[in-house]
N, C-alpha and C positions, 0 to 999 in steps of 0.2 A: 368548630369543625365537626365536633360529635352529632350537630341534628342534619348537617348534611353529609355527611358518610350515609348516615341511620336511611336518608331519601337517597340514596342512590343506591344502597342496599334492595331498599321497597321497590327501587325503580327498576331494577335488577332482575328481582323476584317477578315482579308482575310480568315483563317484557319474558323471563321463561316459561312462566303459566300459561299462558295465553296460548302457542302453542300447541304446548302439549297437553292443555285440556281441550282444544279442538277437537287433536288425535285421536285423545278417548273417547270423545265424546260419539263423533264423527267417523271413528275407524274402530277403535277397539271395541266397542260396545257393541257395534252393531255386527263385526267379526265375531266376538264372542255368543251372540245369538243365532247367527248361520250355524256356526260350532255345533251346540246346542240343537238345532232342527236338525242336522246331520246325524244325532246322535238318538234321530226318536225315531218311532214307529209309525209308518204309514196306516192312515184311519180315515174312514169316509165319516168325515165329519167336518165344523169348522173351525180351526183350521182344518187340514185337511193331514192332520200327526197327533198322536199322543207324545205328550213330552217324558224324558227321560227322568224330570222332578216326578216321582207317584208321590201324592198324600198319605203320610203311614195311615194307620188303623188305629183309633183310640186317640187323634190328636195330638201325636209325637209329632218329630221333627220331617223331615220329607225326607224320602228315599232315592238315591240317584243310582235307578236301571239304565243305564246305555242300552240301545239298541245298534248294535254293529254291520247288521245286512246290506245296510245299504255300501258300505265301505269295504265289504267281501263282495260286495257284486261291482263294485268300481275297481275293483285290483282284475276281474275276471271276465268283465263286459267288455268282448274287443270291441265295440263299434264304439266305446267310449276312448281304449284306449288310441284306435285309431281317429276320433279327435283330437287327444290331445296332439297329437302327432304330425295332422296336417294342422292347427294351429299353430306348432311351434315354426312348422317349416315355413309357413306361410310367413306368419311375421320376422322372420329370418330373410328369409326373401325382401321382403316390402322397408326392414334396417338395410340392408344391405343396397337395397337400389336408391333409396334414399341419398345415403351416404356418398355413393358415387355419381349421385345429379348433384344430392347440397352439397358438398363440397368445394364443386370450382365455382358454381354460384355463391357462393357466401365468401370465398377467398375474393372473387370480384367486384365484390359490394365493400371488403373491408379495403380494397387498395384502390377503389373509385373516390372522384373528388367527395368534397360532403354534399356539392347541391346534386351532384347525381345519386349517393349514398342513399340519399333520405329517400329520392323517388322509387330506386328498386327496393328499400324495405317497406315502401306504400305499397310497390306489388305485390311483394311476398304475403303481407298480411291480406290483401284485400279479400282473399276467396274467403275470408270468415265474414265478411261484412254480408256473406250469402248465407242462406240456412244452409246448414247439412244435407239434409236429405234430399234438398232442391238439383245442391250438387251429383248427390248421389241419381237422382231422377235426369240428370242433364247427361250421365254418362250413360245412362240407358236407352237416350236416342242418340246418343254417339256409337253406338255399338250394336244398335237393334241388327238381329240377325237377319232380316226379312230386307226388300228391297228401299223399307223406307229409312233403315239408318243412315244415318248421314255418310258415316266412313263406308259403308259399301256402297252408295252412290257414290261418291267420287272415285270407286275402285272400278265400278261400273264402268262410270262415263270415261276414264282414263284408259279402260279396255285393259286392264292390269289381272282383273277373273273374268269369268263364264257368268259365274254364279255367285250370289252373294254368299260371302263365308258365313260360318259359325264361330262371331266372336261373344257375344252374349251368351251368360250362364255357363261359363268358363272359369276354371282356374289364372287364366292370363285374365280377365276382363276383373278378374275379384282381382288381383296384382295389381293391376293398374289402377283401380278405384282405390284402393289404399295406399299406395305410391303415392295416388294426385292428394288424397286427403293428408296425409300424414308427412309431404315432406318439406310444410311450414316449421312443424317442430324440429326438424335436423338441421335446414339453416339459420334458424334464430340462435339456438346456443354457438354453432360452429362461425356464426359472422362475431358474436359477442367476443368468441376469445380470439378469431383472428385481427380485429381491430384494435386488438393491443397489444398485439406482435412488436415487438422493440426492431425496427427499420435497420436500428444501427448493425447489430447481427447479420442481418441478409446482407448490407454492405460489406461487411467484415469479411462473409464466406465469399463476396464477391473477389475482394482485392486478393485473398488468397490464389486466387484463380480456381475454384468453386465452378460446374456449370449448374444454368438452372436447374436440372433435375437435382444433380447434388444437392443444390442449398435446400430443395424444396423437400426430399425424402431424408436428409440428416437435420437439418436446422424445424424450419414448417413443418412438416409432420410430426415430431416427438413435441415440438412446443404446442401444438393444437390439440394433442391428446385429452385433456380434459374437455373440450367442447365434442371431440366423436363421442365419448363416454356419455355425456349429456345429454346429445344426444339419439342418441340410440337408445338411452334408457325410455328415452320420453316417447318413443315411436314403438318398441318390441314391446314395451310394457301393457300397453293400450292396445297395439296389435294382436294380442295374444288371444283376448279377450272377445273381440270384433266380431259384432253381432250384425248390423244393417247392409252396410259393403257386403257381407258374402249372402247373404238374404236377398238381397235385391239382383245385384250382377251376376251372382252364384246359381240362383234359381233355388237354390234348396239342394241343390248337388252336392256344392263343395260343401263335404262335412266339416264343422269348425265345432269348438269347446261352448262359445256363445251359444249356439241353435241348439247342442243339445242343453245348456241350464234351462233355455228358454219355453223349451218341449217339455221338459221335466214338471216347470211349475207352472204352465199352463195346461195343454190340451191332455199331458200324463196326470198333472197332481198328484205326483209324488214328489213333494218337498223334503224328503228325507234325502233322498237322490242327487236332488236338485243341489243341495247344497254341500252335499259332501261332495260334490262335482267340484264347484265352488270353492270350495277349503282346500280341495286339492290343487286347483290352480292357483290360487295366491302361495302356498308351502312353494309348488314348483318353481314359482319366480323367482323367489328367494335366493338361488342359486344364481341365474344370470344377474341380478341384481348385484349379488354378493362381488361375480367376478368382475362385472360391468366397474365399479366402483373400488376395487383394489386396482385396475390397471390403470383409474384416472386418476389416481393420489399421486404427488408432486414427488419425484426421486428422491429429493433430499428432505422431504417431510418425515414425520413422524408416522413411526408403522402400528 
């Protein structure tokens, strides 16, 4: 019995390493080096920073100078704070509308037979089987503002305007490109926990005399909790960040957090900047995360 505890032990260990040496490997390290560039001094050089390690004098140990300017100028820069700002609201926006498309789609794929189940989750997935950016380039003749986008031809020819609108490089046009992009990730988790919805339940609110709505905002709702938690993390999180969608459909208007890391450590080279930007949006997540994931723990679970 002792050499096999001992391998189930090993087996144990390895299956938690694995892991959480990814993490480190993969997350924390390379976090802990943005940290670091945030914390040095802008230098026309290559890179393009002195780092906050200086080599002592006389071959001691290394001295660790911060340089902190760049993180009094992110507390003081309003065109950054007002990035962060339409970032947050934007992908609040793009959770939200998600949520209220995926939802009754994913409630209808978990209560459809399985040969129809399987086909609407072929749908759902399929727009990945497209590159990204193709997507993103197919919304931009869907919305050209001029006569040859498609939706203002048919607004045309329906005699519905005069003139063709301005939907392109828009705050709605950037919405809806991340809506379309992003709300694969709201019905996968939300179909996953509704299709193991226990049936017997929604009967049970039935026989009570229960009406649909009732059963579906006291029973459905509170049970599905864990899958809106899921997803919404999986959409605001990545949304916050979103650099192409508002570049491309945006025009370079809509100010987002991405455009400015993206300005910072290109065409500015200032990679001090750039990543205290950076550091600060990962710190900020932390809070929606934090909440996102105490409202989806199980009532009668451990707190």
């Amino acid at each position: 019995m002792r050499p096999q505890r001992a391998f189930v032990r090993r087996w144990r260990f390895w299956v938690a390493v694995l892991p959480w040496g990814w993490l480190l490997l993969f997350f924390a390290l390379p976090f802990a080096l943005i940290v670091g560039v945030s914390l040095s001094t802008p230098e026309l050089s290559v890179p393009p920073y002195l780092s906050p390690l200086r080599p002592a004098l006389g071959g001691g140990a290394p001295a660790f100078v911060p340089d902190l300017a760049s993180w009094q100028r992110l507390a003081t820069d309003t065109q950054v704070l007002r990035a962060y700002a339409g970032s947050l609201a934007l992908a609040a926006a793009t959770t939200l509308a998600c949520l209220l498309i995926g939802y009754p789609f994913a409630y209808h794929i978990a209560r459809s037979r399985e040969a129809t189940r399987q086909t609407l989750l072929m749908l759902v997935m399929l727009p990945f089987w497209t590159s990204f950016l193709l997507r993103v380039y197919a919304w931009m003749g869907l919305l050209d503002s001029s006569e040859v986008g498609l939706l203002n031809q048919a607004l045309l020819r329906l005699h519905l305007v005069e003139q063709p609108l301005q939907l392109l490089y828009t705050r709605g046009a950037v919405l809806v490109g991340m809506v379309y992009s992003y709300l694969p990730f709201m019905v996968l988790p939300l179909y996953a926990n509704l299709v193991k919805l226990d049936g017997r339940l929604l009967e049970a609110a039935r026989d009570l005399g229960a009406t649909p709505w009732t059963i579906f905002v006291r029973v459905t709702l509170p049970l599905s909790r864990r899958g809106i938690v899921a997803g919404s993390m999986l959409v605001f999180i990545p949304a916050v960040g979103e650099f192409v969608i508002p570049d491309l459909l945006g025009g370079g208007d809509v100010l987002m957090i991405g455009r400015r890391i993206w300005d910072d450590f290109g065409p500015n080279q200032d990679w001090p900047m750039a990543s205290a930007v950076a550091v600060a949006m990962v710190l900020l997540l932390i809070v929606p995360i934090f909440v996102l994931q105490r409202h989806g723990r199980d009532p009668g679970g451990p707190r």
